[in-house]
C-alpha positions in Angstrom: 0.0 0.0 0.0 2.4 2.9 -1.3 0.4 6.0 0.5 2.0 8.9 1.1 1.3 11.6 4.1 -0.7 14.0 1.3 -2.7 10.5 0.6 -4.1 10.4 4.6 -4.5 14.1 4.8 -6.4 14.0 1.9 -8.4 11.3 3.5 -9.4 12.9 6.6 -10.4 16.3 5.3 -12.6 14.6 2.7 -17.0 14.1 4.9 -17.5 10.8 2.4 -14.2 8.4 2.1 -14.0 5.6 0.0 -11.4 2.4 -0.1 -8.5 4.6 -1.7 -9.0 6.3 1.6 -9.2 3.4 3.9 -5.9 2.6 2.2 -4.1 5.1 3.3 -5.8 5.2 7.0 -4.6 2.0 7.7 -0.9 2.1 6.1 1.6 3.4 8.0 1.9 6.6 6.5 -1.2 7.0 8.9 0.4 6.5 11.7 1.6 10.1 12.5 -2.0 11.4 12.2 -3.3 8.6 15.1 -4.7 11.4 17.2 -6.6 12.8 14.8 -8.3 10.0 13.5 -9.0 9.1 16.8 -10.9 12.4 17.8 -13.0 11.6 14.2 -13.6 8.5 15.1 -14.8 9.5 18.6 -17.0 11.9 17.1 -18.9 9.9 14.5 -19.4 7.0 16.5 -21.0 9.1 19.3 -22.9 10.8 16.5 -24.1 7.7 15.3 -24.4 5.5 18.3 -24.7 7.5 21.3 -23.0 6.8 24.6 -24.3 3.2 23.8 -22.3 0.2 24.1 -24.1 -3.3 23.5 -22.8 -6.2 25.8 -22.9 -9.8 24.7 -21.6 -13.2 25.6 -20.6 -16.4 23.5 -22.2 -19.5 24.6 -20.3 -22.8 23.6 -22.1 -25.1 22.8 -19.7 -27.9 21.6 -15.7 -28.2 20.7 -16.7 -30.9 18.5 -14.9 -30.3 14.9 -14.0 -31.7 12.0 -11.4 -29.5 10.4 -7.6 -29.6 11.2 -6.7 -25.7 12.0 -3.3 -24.3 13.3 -4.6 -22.0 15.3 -7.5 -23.5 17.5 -7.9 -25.6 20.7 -10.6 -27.5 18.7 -8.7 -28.2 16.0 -9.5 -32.0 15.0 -5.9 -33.5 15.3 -5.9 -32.1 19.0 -6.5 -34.8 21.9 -8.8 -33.3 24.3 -12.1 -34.5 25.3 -14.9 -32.9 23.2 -18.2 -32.0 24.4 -21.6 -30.9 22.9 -24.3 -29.8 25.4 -27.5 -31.4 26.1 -31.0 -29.9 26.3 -31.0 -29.7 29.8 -27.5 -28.7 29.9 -28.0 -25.9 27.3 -31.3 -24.9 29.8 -28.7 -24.7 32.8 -25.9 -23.0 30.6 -29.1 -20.1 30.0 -30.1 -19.7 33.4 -26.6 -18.8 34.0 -26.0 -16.1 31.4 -29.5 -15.2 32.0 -28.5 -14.1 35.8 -25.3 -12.7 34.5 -28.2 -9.8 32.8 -27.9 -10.8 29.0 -30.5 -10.6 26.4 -27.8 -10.7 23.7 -26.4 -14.5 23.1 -23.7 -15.8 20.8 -23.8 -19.2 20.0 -20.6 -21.1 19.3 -19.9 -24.1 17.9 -16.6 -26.2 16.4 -17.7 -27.0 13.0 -18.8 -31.2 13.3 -22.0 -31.3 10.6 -22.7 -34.7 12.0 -23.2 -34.0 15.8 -23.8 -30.7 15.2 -25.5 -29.6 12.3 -28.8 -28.0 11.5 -30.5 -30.5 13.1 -28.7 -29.7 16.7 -29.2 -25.7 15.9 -33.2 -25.7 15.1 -33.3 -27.9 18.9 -30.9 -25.2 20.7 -32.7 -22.3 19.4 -36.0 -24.0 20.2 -34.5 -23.9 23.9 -32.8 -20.5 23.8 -34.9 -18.7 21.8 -37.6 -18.0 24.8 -35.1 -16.4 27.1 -32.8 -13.7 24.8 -34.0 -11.0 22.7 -31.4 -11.7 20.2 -29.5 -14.8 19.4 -26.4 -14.6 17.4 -24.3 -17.7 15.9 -21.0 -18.7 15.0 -20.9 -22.0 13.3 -19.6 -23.2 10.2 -21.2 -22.2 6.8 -24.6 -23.9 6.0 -26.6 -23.2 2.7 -29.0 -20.5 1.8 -32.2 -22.8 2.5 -30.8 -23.7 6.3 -30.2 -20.3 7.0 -33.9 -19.9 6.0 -34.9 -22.3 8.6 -32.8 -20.9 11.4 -34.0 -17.6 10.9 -37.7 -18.6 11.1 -36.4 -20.3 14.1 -35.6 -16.6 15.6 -31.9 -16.4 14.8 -31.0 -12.9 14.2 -27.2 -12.7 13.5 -24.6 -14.4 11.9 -20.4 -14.3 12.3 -18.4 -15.8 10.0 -14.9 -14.8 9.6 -13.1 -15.3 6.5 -9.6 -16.1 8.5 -7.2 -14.8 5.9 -8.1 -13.8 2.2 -4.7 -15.1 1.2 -6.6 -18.2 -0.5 -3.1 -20.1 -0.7 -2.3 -19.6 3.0 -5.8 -20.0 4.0 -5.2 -23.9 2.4 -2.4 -23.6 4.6 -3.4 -23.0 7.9 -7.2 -25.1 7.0 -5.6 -28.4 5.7 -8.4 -30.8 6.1 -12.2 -30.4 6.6 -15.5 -28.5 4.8 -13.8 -25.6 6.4 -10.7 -26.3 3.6 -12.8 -24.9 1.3 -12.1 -21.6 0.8 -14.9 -20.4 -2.1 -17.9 -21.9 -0.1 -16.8 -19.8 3.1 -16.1 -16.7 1.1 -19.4 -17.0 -0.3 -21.5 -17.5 2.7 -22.3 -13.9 3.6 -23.7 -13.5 -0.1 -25.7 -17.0 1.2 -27.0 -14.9 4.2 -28.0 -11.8 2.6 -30.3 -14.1 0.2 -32.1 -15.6 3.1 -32.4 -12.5 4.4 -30.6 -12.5 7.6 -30.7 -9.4 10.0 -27.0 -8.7 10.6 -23.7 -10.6 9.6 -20.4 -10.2 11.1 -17.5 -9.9 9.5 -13.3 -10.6 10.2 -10.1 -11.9 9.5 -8.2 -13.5 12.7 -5.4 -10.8 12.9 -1.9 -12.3 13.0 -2.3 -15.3 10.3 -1.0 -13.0 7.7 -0.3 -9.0 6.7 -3.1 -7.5 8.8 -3.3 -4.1 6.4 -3.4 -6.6 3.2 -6.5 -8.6 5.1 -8.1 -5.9 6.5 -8.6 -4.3 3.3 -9.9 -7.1 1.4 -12.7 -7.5 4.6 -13.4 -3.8 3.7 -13.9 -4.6 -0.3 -15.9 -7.4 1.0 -17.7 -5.2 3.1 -18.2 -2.4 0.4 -20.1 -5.0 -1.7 -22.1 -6.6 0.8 -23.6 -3.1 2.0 -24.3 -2.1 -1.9 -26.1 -5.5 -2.6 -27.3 -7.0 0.7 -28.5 -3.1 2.0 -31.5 -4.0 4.2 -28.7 -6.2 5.8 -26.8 -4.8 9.1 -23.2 -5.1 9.7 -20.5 -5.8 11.8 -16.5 -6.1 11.9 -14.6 -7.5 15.1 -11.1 -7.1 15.6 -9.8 -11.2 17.1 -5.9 -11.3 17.4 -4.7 -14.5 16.7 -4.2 -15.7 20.7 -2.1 -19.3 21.8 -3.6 -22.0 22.9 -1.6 -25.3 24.0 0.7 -26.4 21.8 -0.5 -23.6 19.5 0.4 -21.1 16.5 2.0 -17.9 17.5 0.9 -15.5 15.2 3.1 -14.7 11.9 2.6 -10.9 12.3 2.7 -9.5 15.5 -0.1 -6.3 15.5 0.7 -4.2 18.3 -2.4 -2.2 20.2 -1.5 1.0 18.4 -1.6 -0.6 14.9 -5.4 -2.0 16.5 -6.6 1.6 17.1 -5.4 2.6 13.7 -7.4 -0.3 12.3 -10.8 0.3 14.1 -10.7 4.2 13.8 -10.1 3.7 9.8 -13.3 1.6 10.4 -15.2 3.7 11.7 -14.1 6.9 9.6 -15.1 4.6 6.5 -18.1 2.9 7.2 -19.7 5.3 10.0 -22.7 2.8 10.2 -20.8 -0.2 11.0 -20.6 -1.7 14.4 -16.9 -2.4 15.6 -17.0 -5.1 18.2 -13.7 -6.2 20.7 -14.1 -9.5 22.5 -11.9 -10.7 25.9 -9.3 -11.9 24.1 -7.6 -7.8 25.0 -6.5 -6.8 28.0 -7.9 -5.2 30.8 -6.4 -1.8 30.2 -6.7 -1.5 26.1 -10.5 -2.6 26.4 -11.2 0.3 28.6 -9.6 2.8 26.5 -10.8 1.9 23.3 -14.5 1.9 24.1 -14.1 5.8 23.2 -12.3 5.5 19.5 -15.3 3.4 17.5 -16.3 0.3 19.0 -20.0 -0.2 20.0 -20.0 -3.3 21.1 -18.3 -5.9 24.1 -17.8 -9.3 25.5 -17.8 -9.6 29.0 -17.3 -12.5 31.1 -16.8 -15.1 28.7 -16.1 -18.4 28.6 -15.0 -20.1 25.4 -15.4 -23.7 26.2 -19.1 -25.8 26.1 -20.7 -25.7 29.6 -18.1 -23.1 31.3 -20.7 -21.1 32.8 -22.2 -23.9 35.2 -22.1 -27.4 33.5 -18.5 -28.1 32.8 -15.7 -25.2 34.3 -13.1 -27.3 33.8 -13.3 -28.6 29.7 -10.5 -27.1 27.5 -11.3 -23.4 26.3 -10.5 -22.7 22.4 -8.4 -19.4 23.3 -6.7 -17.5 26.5 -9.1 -15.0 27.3 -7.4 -12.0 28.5 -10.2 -9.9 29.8 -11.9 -12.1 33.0 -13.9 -9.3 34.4 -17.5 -10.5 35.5 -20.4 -8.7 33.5 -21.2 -6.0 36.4 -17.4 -5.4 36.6 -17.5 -4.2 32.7 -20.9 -2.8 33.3 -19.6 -0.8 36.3 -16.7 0.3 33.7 -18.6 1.4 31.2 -21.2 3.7 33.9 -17.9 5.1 35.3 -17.1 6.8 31.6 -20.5 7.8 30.8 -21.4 5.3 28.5 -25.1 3.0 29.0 -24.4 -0.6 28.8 -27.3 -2.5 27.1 -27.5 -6.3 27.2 -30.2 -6.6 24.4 -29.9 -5.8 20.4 -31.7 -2.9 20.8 -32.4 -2.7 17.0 -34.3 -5.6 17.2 -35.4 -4.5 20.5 -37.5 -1.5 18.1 -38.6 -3.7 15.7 -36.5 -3.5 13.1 -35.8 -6.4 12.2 
């Protein structure tokens, strides 16, 4: 990305910005004009979004899988002892989160089609749907018809992260599994916005590869999504490749100014977006960042099936660096002015 100084000035004097501008915010030319992207960032997002700041949580419900990844505790050549949740032990995994003060659930899932496939989805959200306003999922990619049943079901948003868009690395680091093929995973958010899905999330897991090369394709990818799928809502998160036992370290360090860069070039881009960080940061970055573009949070979170009250002890697919209860983040967020809301509130006014 050969940007110049003149190319980022140029960028943030201009009200609409397009990916020639998003270029040069996020290449290291950009770097000396941090503090004023920041301050733009700040504003829009409060513009848009308020002093709002949407809390969720991931709920695991199996570290079954079938793909072979170098990054993940999951991973199918790992020995650990795999678990999928029960209907009761889903029920007891919800009265948990539900006392925590969420309405907003993520479900997660290793990617196993035969334990858990549609099938297993349509049951869960049978026995999670009655307790959240607005159930999210993370799973591996399913086809345009079993999206249609899921969202009948009440599912209201779905994540899938493209990884890398380096297609030869991506081979790399997925060597074996459905999840190896690349083209059916890049084409899943076009899948969703056919069966008419309220909001998808987007990513790359920062670290596999160049993170200004992959963070621009996710913005192109973006671009085209908003222009074809617009009645379709959006998000981006920001996961840095963390270890796990016996894990990948990550091939390209980002360091947590390089982060802000990436989410205020976000924000000054696509000012509707919503910019989420998870637990995988720290402490300190998380409480500093909340104030330069992200809207929304995980708190409390445990990434391994039944880690809120059925199994505390089962292998959890990353470090989570961030182990704050709910009310500690909730008391965080009070203390610098912002509202936390545990509910999409979007859906919460009918938009959907």
């Amino acid at each position: 990305m050969q940007k110049q100084a003149a190319d980022v000035r140029r960028a943030l004097s201009r009200r609409v910005r397009d990916l020639e501008d998003f270029k040069a915010l996020v290449s290291p030319a950009a770097a000396a004009h941090l503090p004023q992207m920041a301050t733009l960032s700040h504003t829009l997002t409060k513009q848009r979004f308020g002093n709002i700041m949407q809390l969720y949580v991931p709920l695991y419900l199996s570290n079954e899988c079938q793909n072979i990844c170098t990054y993940c505790g999951f991973s199918y050549d790992n020995k650990i002892k795999r678990k999928t949740l029960s209907g009761i032990e889903i029920l007891k995994e919800v009265e948990a989160i539900r006392q925590m003060g969420y309405e907003h659930v993520l479900l997660v899932t290793g990617e196993a089609q035969q334990t858990v496939g549609v099938d297993y989805f349509l049951q869960a959200l049978e026995i999670i749907r009655p307790h959240f306003a607005h159930i999210s999922m993370e799973v591996q990619p399913l086809d345009r018809e079993e999206y249609e049943q899921l969202i009948a079901k009440g599912l209201n948003t779905v994540l899938v992260y493209q990884e890398t868009y380096h297609e030869a690395d991506y081979r790399k680091h997925h060597p074996k599994g459905k999840k190896s093929k690349f083209d059916y995973r890049l084409e899943t958010p076009d899948r969703l916005g056919q069966a008419g899905i309220h909001k998808i999330g987007l990513g790359v897991l920062l670290g596999l590869e160049d993170w200004r090369t992959d963070s621009f394709f996710t913005a192109l990818h973006l671009a085209y999504l908003e222009k074809t799928y617009w009645q379709t809502r959006y998000s981006i998160s920001f996961p840095r490749l963390r270890p796990f036992s016996g894990g990948l370290m990550p091939k390209v360090d980002m360091n947590d100014t390089e982060l802000v860069q990436l989410i205020c070039a976000y924000r000054l881009c696509f000012e509707t977006v919503e910019l989420s960080i998870s637990t995988r940061e720290s402490e300190v970055f998380r409480d500093n960042v909340i104030r330069l573009g992200i809207t929304a949070m995980s708190a409390g979170s445990k990434t391994n099936p039944g880690g809120y009250a059925v199994d505390q002890q089962s292998l959890e697919q990353f470090e989570i660096s961030d182990e704050r209860s709910a009310s500690e983040i909730a008391d965080m967020l009070r203390r610098q002015q912002y509202e936390p809301v545990w509910k999409d509130w979007d859906v919460a006014l009918g938009t959907c």
